[in-house]
C-alpha positions as CSV (number, residue, x, y, z in Angstrom):
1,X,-138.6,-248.2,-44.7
2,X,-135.4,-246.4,-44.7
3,X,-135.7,-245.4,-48.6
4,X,-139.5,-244.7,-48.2
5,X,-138.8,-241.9,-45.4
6,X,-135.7,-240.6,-47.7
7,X,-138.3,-240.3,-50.5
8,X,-140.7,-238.8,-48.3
9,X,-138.4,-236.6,-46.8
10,X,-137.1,-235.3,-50.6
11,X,-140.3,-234.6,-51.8
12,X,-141.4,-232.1,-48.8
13,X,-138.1,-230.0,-49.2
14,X,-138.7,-229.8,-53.1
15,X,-142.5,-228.8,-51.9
16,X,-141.2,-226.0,-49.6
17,X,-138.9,-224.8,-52.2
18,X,-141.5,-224.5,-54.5
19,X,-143.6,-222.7,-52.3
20,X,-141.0,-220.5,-51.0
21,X,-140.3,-219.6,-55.0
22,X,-143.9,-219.1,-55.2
23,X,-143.9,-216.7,-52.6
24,X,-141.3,-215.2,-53.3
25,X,-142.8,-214.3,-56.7
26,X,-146.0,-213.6,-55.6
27,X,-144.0,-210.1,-53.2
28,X,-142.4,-208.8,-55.8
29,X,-145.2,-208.8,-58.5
30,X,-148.1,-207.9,-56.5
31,X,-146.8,-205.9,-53.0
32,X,-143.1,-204.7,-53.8
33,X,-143.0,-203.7,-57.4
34,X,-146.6,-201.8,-57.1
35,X,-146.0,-199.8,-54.1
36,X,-141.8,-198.9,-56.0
37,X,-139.8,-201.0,-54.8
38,X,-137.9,-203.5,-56.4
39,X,-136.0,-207.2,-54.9
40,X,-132.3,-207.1,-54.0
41,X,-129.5,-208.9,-55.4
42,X,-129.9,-210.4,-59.1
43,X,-133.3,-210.2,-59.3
44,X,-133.1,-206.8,-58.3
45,X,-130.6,-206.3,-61.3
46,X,-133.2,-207.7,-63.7
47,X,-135.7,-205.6,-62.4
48,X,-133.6,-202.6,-63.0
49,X,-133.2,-204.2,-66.9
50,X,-136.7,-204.6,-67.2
51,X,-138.0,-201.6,-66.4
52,X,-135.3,-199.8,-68.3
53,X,-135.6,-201.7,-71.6
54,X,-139.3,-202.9,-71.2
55,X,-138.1,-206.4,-71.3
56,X,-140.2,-209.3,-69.8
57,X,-139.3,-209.7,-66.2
58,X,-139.1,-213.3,-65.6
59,X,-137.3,-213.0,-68.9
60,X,-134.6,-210.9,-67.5
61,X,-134.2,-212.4,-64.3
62,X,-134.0,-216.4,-65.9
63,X,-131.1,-214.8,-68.1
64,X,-129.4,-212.7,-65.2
65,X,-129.2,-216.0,-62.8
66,X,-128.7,-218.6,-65.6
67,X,-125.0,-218.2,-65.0
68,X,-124.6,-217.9,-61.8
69,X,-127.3,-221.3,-61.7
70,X,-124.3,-223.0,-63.9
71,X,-121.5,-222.2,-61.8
72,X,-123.6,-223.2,-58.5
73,X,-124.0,-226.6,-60.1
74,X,-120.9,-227.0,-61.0
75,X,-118.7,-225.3,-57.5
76,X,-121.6,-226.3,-54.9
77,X,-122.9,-230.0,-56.6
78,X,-125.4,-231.2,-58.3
79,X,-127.7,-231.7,-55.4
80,X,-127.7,-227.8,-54.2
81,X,-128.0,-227.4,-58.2
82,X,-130.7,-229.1,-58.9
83,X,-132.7,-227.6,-55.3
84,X,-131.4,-224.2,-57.1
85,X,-133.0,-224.8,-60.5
86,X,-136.5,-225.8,-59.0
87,X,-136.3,-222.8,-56.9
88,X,-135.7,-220.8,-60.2
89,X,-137.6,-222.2,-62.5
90,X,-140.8,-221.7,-60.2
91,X,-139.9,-218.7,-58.9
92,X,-139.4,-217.3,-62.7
93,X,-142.9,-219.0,-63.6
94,X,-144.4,-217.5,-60.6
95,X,-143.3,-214.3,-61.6
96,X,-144.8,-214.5,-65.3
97,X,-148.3,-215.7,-63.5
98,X,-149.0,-213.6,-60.8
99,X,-148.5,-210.6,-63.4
100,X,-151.5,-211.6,-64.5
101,X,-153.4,-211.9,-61.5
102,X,-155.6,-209.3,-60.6
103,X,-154.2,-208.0,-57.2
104,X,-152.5,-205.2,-55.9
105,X,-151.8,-204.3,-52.0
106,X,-152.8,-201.0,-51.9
107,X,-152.1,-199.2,-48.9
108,X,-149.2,-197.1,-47.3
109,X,-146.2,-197.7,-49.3
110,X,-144.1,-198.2,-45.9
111,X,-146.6,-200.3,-44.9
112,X,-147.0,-202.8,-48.0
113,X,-142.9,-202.8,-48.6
114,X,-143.0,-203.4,-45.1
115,X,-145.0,-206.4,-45.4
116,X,-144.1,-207.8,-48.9
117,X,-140.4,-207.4,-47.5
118,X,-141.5,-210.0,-44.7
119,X,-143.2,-212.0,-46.7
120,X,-140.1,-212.2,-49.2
121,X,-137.7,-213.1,-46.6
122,X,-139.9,-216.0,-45.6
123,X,-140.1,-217.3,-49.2
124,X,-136.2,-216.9,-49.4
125,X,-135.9,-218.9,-46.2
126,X,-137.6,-221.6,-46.9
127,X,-135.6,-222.1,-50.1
128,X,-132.2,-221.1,-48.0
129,X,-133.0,-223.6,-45.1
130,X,-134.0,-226.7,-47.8
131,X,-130.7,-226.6,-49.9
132,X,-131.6,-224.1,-52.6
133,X,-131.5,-220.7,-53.8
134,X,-133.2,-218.1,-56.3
135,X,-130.6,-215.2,-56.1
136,X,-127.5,-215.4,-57.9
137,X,-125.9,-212.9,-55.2
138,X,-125.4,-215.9,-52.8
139,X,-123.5,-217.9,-55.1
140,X,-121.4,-214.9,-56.3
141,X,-120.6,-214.6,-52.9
142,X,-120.0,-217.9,-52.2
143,X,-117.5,-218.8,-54.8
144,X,-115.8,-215.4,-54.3
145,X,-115.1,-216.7,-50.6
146,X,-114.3,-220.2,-51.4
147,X,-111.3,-218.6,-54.1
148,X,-110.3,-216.5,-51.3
149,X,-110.2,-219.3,-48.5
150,X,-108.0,-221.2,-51.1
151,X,-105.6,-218.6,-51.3
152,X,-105.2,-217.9,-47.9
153,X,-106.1,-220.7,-46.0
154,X,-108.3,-218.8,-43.6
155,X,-112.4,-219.1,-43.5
156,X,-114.5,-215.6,-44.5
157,X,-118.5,-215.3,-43.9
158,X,-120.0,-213.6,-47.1
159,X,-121.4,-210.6,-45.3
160,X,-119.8,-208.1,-46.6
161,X,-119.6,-209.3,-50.0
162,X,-123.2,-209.9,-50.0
163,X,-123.5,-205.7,-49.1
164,X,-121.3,-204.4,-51.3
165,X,-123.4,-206.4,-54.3
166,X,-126.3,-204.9,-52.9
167,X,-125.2,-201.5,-52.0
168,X,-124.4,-201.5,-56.0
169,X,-127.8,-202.5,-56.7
170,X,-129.7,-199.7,-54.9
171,X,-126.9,-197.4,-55.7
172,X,-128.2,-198.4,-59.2
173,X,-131.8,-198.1,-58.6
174,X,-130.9,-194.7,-57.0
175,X,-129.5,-193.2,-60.0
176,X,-131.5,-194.7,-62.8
177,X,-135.2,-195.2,-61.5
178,X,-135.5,-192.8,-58.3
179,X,-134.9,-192.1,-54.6
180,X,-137.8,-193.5,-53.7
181,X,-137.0,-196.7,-54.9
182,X,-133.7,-196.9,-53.7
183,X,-134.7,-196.4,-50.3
184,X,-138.0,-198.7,-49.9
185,X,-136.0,-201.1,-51.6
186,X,-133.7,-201.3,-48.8
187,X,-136.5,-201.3,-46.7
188,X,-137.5,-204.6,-48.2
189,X,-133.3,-205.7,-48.0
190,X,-133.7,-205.1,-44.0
191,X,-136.6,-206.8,-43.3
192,X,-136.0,-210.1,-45.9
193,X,-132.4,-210.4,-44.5
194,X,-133.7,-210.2,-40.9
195,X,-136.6,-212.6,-41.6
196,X,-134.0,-214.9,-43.5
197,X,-131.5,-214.5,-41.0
198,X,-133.6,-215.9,-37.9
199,X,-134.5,-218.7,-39.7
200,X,-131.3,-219.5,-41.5
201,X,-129.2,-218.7,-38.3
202,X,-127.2,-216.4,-40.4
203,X,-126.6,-218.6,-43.9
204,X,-123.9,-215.7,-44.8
205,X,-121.9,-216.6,-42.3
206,X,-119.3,-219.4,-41.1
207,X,-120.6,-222.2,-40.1
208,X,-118.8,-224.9,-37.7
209,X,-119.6,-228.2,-38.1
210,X,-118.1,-230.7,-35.4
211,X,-118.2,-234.9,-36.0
212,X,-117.4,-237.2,-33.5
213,X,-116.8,-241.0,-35.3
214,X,-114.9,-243.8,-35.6
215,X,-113.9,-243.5,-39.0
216,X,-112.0,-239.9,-39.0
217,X,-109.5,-241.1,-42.4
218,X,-113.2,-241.9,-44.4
219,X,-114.8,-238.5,-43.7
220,X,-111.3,-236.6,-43.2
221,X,-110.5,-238.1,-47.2
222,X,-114.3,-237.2,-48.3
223,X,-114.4,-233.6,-47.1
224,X,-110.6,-233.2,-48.7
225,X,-112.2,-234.3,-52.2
226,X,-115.4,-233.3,-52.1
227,X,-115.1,-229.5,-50.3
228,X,-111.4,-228.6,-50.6
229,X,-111.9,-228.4,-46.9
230,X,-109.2,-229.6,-43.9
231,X,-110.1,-230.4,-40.4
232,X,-109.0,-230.3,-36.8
233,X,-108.8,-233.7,-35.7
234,X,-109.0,-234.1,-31.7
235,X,-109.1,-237.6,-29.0
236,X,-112.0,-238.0,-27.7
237,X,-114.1,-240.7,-25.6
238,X,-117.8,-241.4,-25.3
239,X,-119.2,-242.8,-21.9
240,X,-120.8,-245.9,-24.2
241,X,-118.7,-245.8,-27.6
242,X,-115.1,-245.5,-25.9
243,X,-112.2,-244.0,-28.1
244,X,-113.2,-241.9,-30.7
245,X,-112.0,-239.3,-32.8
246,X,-113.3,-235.5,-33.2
247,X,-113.3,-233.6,-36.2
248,X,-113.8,-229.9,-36.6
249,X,-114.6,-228.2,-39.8
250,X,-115.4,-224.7,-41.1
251,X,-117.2,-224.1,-44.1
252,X,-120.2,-222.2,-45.8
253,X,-123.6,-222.3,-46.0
254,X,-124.0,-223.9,-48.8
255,X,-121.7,-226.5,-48.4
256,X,-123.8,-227.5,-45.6
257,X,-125.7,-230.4,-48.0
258,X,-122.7,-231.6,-49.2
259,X,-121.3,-231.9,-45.7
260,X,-124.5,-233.8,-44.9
261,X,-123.6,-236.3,-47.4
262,X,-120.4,-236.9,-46.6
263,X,-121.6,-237.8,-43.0
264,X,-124.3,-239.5,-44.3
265,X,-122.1,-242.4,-46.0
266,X,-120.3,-242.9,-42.5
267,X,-122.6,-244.6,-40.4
268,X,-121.9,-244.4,-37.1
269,X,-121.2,-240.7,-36.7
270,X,-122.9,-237.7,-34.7
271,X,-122.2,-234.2,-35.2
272,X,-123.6,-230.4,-34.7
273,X,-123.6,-227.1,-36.6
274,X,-122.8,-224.3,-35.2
275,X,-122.5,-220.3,-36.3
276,X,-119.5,-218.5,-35.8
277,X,-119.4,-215.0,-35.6
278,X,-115.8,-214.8,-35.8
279,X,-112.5,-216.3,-36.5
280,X,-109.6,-214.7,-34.7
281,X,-105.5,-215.8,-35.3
């Protein structure tokens, strides 16, 4: 029964990442890209490329994320790389079908950006919440904070990292396409992050994740191998369970499935994620 649910449970995240890649897609061809606007982060890059050079799209932005879709697998694991690959793959397909569908929103530009912006977000969440991802911005960001942590012991969010890619984007779009563009486009950045953000809880930043368990060395040895990651190891005692042991770790986002895991093998354990705004020391 057990293995039956797991299978069951698999099989609706892979269907909700497909259909947040579809949607995804499905904004960008037919509301954002008519009405001038163009998608943020590395799909906003191939955009950019495309319309420069007159390249396929999906073309471009396949090729742009590729590498960052490598070094995901490899850094965040091969479950969060397969989730990411799916997302791609159909998102990239999507992209190549819809151009051929005949539809267009036309209305008020604000007003379709607007929309196609919210309807982005939501695609983008759905992938974000299951495990996955279709922007290769995240994972920049992501590895950049992990190096960092390493270095200096100390847990970063990725929103600012996350900005500055972006602020380099439109500044692109500013200068080589137009004004316009520029600007509805980070229309369609404020209302995806906000959408993604409420549903996410704020996937850019720190997330604490707090175990209580009777096996502390098991997990405490896993989360050392498998995340590079330390914990804060307190006493404890349950009213029913007696003596226990606390653990309190800070990671990403996207370690989040890997953490799952690791808890997963321990049987026994109960624990809660958290957001934190911010670390002080």
């Amino acid at each position: 029964m057990k293995k039956r649910n797991k299978i069951l449970e698999e099989t609706a995240t892979y269907l909700l990442i497909v259909l947040g890649a579809l949607m995804a897609s499905f904004s960008v061809i037919c509301i954002l890209i008519p009405n001038g606007a163009i998608d943020y982060g590395t799909a906003g890059i191939a955009i950019i490329l495309s319309k420069l050079t007159g390249l396929n799209l999906s073309l471009c932005v396949f090729s742009i994320f590729m590498p960052f879709l490598i070094a995901g697998f490899i850094l965040l694991g091969r479950n969060f790389g397969i989730k990411a690959a799916v997302g791609s793959l159909v998102y990239t397909v999507g992209l190549e079908i819809f151009e051929k569908v005949p539809f267009e929103l036309n209305t008020e530009h604000f007003l379709a950006v607007a929309f196609g912006g919210a309807m982005l977000g939501l695609g983008l969440a759905l992938i974000l919440r299951f495990g996955g991802c279709i922007d290769g911005s995240e994972i920049f960001a992501n590895i950049i904070i992990n190096l960092i942590s390493r270095k200096t012991g100390r847990n970063y969010g990725m929103t600012y990292i996350l900005l500055a890619f972006n602020a380099c984007v439109y500044l692109t779009a500013f200068l080589l396409i137009n004004q316009d563009a520029a600007l509805l486009s980070l229309l369609v950045y404020v209302v995806a992050t906000s959408i993604i953000n409420s549903i996410t809880d704020h996937f850019d930043a720190v997330k604490q994740v707090t175990i209580i368990t009777k096996d502390p060395d098991g997990i405490i040895e896993d989360i050392k191998n498998e995340l590079q990651k330390t914990c804060t190891v307190m006493d404890s005692y349950g009213a029913i369970a007696g003596k226990n042991k606390t653990l309190i770790c800070y990671i990403s986002y996207f370690e989040l499935q890997k953490m799952k895991e690791i808890i997963a093998k321990h049987s026994g354990s109960f624990s809660t994620v958290s957001t934190v705004d911010e670390i002080l020391r």
